[in-house]
C-alpha positions as CSV (number, residue, x, y, z in Angstrom):
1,X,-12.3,2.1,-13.5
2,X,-11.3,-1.6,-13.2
3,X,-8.8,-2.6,-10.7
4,X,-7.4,-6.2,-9.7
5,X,-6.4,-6.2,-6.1
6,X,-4.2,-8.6,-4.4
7,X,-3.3,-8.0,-0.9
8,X,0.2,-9.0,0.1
9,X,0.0,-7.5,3.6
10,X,-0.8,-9.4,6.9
11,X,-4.0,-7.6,7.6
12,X,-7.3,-7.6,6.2
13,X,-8.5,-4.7,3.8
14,X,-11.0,-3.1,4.2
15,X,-11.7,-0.1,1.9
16,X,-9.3,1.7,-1.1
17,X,-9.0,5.1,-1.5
18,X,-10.3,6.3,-5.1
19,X,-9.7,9.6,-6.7
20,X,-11.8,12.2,-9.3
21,X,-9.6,15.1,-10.3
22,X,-10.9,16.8,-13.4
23,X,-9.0,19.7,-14.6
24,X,-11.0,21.6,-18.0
25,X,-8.0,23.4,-19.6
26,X,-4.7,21.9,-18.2
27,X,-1.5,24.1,-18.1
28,X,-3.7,26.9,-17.5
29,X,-4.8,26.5,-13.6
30,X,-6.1,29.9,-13.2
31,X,-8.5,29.2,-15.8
32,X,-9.8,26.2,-14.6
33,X,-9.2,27.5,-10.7
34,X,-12.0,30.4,-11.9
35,X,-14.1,27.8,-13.5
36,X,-14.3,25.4,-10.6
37,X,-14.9,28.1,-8.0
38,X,-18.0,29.3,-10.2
39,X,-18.9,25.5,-10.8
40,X,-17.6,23.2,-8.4
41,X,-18.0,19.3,-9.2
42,X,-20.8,17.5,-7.2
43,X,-20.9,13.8,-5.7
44,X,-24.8,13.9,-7.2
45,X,-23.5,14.7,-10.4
46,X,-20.8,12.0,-10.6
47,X,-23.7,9.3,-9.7
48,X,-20.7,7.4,-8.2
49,X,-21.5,3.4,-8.2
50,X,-18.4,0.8,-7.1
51,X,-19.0,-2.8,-7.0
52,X,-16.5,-5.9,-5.6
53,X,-17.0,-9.0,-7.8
54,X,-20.8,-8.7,-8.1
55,X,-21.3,-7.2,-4.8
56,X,-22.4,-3.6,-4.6
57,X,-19.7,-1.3,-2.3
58,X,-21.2,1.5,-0.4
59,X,-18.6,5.1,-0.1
60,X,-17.9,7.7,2.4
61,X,-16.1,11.1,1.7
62,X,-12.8,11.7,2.7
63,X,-11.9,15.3,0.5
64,X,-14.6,17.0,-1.2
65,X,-12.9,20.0,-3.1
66,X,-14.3,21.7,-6.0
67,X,-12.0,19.8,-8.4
68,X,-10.8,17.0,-6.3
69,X,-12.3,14.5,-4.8
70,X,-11.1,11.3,-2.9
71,X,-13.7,8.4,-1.4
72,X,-13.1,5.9,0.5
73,X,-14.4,2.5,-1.1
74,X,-15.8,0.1,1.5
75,X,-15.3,-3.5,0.9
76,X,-19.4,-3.6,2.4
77,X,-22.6,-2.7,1.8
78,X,-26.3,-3.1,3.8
79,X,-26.3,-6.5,3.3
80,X,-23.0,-7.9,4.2
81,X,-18.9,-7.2,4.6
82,X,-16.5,-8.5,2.3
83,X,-12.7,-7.8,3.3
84,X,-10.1,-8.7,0.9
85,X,-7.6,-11.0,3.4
86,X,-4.4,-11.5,3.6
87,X,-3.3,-13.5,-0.1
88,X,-6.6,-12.9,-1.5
89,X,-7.1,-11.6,-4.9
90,X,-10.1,-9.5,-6.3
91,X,-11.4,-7.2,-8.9
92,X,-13.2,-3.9,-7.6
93,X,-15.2,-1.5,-10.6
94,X,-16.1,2.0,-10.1
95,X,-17.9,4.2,-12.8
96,X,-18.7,8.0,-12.3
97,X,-19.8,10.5,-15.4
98,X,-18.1,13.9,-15.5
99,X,-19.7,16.6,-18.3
100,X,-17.3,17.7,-21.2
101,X,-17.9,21.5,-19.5
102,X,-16.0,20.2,-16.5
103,X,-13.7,17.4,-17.2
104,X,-11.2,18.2,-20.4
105,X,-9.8,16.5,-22.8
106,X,-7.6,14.3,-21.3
107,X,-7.3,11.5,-18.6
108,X,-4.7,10.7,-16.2
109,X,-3.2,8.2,-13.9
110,X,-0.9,8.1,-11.4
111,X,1.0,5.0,-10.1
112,X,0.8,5.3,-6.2
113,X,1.0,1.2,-5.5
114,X,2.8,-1.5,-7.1
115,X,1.0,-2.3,-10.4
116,X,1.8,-4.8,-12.5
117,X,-0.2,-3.9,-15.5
118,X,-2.2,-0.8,-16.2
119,X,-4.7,-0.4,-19.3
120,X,-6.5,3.0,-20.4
121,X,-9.1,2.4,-23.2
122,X,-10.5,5.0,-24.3
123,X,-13.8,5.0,-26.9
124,X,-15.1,7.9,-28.8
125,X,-17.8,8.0,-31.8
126,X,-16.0,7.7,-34.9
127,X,-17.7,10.5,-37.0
128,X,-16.0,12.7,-34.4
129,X,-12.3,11.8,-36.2
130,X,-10.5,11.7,-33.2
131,X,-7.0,11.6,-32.4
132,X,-5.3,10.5,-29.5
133,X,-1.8,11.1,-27.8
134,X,0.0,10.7,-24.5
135,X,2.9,11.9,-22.1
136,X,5.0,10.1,-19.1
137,X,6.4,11.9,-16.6
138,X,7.5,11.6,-12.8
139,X,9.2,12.9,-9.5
140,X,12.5,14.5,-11.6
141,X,11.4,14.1,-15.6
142,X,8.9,16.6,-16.9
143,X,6.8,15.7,-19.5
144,X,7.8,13.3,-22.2
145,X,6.0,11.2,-24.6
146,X,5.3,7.9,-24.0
147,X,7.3,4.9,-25.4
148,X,4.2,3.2,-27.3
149,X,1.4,4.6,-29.5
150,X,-2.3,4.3,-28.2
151,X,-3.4,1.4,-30.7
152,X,-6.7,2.3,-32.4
153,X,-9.6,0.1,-33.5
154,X,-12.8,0.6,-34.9
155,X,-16.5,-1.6,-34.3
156,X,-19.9,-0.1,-35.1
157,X,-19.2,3.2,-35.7
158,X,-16.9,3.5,-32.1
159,X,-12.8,4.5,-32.1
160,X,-11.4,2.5,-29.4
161,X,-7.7,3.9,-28.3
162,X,-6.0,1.5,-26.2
163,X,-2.3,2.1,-24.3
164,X,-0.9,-0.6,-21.9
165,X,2.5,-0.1,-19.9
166,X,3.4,-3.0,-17.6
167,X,5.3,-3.0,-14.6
168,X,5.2,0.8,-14.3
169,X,7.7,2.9,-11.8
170,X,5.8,4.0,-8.8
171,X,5.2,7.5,-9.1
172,X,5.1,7.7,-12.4
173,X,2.4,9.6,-14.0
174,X,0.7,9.0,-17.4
175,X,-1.4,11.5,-19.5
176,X,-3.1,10.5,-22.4
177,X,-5.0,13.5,-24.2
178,X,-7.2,14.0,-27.8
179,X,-8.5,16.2,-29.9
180,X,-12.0,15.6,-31.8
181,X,-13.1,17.9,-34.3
182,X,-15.4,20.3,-33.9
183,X,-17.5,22.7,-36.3
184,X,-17.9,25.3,-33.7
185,X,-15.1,26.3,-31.9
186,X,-14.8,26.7,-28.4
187,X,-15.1,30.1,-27.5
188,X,-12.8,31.9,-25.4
189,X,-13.7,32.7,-21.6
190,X,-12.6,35.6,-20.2
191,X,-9.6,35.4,-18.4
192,X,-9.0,35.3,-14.7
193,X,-6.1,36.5,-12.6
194,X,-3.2,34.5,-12.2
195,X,-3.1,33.1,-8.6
196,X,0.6,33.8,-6.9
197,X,2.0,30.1,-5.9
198,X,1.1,30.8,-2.0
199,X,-2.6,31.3,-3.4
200,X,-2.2,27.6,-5.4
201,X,-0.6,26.2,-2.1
202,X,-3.4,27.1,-0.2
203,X,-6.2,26.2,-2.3
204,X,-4.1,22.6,-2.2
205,X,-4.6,22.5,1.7
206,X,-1.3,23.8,2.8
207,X,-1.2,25.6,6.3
208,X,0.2,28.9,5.4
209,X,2.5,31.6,7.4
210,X,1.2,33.3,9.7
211,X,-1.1,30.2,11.3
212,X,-0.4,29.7,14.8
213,X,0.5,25.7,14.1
214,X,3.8,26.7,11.7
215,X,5.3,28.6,15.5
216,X,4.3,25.8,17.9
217,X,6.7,22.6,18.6
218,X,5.1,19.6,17.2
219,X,3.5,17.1,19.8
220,X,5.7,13.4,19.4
221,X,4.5,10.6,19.1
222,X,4.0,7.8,21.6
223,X,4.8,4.8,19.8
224,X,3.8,1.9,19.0
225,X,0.8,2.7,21.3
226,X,0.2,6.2,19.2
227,X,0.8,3.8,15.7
228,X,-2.3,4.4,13.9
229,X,-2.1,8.3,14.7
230,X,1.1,7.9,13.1
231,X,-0.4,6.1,9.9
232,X,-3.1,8.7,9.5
233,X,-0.2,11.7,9.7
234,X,1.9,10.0,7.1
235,X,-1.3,9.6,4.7
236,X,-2.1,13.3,5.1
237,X,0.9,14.2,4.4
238,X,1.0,11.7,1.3
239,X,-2.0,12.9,0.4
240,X,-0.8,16.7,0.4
241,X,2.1,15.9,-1.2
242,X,-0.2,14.9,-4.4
243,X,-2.3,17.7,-4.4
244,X,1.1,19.9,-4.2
245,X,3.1,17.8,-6.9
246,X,0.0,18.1,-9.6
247,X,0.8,22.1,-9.2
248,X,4.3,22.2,-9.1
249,X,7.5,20.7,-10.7
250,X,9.9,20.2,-7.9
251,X,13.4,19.0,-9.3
252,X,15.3,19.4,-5.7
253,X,13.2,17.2,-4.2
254,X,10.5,17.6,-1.7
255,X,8.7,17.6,1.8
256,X,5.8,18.1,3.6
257,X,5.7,18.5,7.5
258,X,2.6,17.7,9.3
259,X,1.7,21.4,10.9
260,X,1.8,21.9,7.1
261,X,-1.4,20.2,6.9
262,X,-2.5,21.6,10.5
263,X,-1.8,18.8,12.4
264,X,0.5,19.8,15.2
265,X,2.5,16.1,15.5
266,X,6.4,14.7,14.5
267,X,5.7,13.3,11.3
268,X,7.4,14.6,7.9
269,X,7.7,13.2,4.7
270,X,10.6,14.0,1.9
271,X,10.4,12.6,-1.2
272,X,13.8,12.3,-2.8
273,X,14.5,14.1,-6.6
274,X,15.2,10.4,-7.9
275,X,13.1,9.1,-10.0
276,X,12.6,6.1,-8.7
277,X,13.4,7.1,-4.7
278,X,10.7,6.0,-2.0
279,X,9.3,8.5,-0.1
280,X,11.0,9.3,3.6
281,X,9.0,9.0,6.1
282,X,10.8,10.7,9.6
283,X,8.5,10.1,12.9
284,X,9.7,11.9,16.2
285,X,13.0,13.3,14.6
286,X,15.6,15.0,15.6
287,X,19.0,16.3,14.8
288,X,22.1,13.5,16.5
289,X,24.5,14.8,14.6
290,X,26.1,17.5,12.1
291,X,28.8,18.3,9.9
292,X,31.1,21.7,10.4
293,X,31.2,22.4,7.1
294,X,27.8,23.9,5.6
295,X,27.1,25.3,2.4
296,X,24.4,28.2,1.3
297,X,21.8,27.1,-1.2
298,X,18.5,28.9,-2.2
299,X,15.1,27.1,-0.1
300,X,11.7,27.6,-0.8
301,X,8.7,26.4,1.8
302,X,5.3,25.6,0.7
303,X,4.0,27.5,3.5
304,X,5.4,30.8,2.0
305,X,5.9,29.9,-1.7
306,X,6.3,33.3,-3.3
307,X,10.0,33.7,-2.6
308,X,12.5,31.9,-2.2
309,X,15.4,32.8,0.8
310,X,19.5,31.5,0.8
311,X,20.0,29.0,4.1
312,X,22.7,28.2,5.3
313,X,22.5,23.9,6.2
314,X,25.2,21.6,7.0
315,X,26.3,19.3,4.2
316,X,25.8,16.0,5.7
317,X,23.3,15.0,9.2
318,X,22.6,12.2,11.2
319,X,18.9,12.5,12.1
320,X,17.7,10.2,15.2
321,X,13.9,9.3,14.6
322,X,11.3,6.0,15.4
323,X,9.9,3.5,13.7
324,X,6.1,3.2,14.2
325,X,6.8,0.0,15.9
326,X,8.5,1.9,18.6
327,X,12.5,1.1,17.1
328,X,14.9,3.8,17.5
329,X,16.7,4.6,13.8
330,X,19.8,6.7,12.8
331,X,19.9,7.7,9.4
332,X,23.0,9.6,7.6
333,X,21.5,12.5,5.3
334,X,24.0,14.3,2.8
335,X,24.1,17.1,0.6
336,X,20.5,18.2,-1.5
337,X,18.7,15.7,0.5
338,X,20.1,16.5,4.3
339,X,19.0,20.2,3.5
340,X,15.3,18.4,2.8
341,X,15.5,16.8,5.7
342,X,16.5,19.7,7.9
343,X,14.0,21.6,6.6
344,X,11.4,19.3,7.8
345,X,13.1,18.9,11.1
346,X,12.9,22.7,11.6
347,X,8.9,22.5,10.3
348,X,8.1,20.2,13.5
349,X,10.4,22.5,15.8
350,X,8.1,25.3,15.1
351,X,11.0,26.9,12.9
352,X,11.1,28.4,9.4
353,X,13.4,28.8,7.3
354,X,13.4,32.3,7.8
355,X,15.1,31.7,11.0
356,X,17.9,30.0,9.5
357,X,18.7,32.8,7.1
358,X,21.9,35.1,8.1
359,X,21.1,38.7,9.2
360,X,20.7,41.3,7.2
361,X,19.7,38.5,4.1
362,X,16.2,38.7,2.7
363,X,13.9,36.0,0.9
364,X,13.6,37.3,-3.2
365,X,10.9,36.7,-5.6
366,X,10.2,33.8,-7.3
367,X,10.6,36.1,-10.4
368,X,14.1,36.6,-9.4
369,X,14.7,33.0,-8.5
370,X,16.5,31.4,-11.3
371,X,16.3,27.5,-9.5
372,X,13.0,26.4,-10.4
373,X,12.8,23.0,-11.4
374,X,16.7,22.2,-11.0
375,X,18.4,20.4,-8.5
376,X,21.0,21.8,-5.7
377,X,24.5,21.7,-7.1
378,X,27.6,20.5,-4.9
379,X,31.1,20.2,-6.0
């Protein structure tokens, strides 16, 4: 993995977070779930080496799941530091090896920062008579192909496929896959149950019903002095919120409260169903204002994802809530997305939505839910 870095902030950086996520049969996650819990991946198996310019970078672990990883890449080593200041520009490498038993035939990238140009080469031997495809898809869009062919060439013997997008949307996700052939082929593993979506939640770090932390007010922040508290709450929940989004289509929208991720402090994030909508990130909210008229509309929680219950929400919300610099905000939340952002609110209250349900009303099955993957409707 080659990256060019250039840091437009006002601080100096200091590390970047890099990801492994390797995934053996993709769109079948109970067969791979069953693989990777028999054969988890291993760091001394990747043989994980990053280098800045010439000069080696030394790691530490931040998530260490059986498919997943995530490493924090340290602008340092024994020998010296090298933080990438403010204006700066610089070109970081990282190689790792994954076997074919583990990793799948495919590879994947997600845009999660402004990127001008990004480049996926991808070589195989020749005698092999590969082929070579790819997908787009983001927040809203499922799956579609993407808008330029991989362009092949050959040298020595080698197939070099090579797709480049520029100016990609944040959040946008591309997938390019192949097929090689084979004289023997792949025989089929027995197959393993299929985990309910409260099973696939949890195994993607989200607190689940029943845990103390989902019934308890969350703790608010002091800020600015709490500020970097808040930072690391927001990236948790960023964080969660990819895990979650790589299982799950979610075409309402989303969010992710922080005793989600078992820490008990007022910080949510809702990600908007627009494509191209930033993330909404609510520190020490509450509820200023709300409309009379309300409408009923089926919810589902990560925390409980097996059903799905009608709540009742009002249509449109002002929410009170603080910049991390301390700045008191009021921001007006209507339809589809005030319903995201009152669940959230009701997440850091200690409420589910459960509790917002009218008597005598019951959550269904998902099996009986016929919403998935659709937005709310409002006349």
């Amino acid at each position: 993995m080659r990256r060019r870095l250039h840091n437009t902030g006002t601080e100096p950086v200091t590390r970047y977070l890099a990801r492994i996520a390797v995934d053996r049969y993709p769109g079948e996650p109970e067969r791979s779930n069953a693989l990777y819990r028999s054969r988890p991946l291993t760091f001394d198996e990747l043989q994980l080496t990053a280098h800045c310019g010439d000069e080696p970078m030394t790691w530490t672990v931040k998530h260490d799941r059986d498919a997943f990883k995530e490493v924090w890449l340290e602008f340092a080593n024994a020998r010296t530091r090298f933080p990438l200041y403010p204006g700066q520009e610089t070109e970081i490498t990282y190689t790792y090896s994954v076997s074919e038993a583990l990793w799948g035939r495919w590879f994947q990238r997600a845009v999660r920062l402004p990127t001008r140009q990004l480049s996926v080469s991808l070589a195989f031997p020749a005698t092999l008579q590969p082929t070579v495809w790819g997908t787009e898809s983001s927040l809203t869009a499922t799956f579609a192909p993407l808008r330029t062919p991989a362009e092949r060439t050959e040298d020595e013997g080698t197939a070099v496929f090579t797709w480049t997008t520029l100016d990609p949307p944040l959040h946008a996700r591309f997938r390019l896959e192949w097929h090689l052939k084979s004289d023997t082929p792949e025989q089929p593993e027995e197959s393993a149950p299929v985990p309910t979506p409260s099973t696939l939640m949890t195994q993607a770090g989200i607190v689940q019903e029943g845990d103390p932390v989902l019934t308890t007010p969350a703790r608010p922040f002091d800020l600015p002095a709490e500020a970097d508290q808040a930072h690391a709450a927001v990236q948790a929940l960023l964080d969660g919120i990819d895990r979650v989004r790589a299982l799950h289509t979610f075409g309402k929208g989303m969010g992710l409260a922080a005793p989600q991720v078992n820490i008990a402090r007022a910080a949510a994030v809702v990600i908007p169903p627009a494509a191209d909508a930033q993330p909404i990130v609510l520190l020490n909210p509450s509820v200023a204002e709300a409309s009379t008229e309300m409408d009923r509309q089926y919810e589902g929680c990560l925390s409980f994802f097996d059903v799905r219950g009608l709540v009742p929400r009002p249509l449109s919300v002002v929410i009170a809530h603080t910049d991390v610099d301390g700045t008191p905000r009021l921001t007006r939340f209507e339809h589809g997305l005030a319903r995201l952002v009152l669940h959230e609110v009701d997440h850091l209250q200690g409420l589910l939505y459960r509790d917002r349900m009218d008597p005598g009303t019951e959550p269904i099955t998902v099996d009986e839910y016929r919403g998935t993957g659709k937005n709310w409707t409002y006349s």
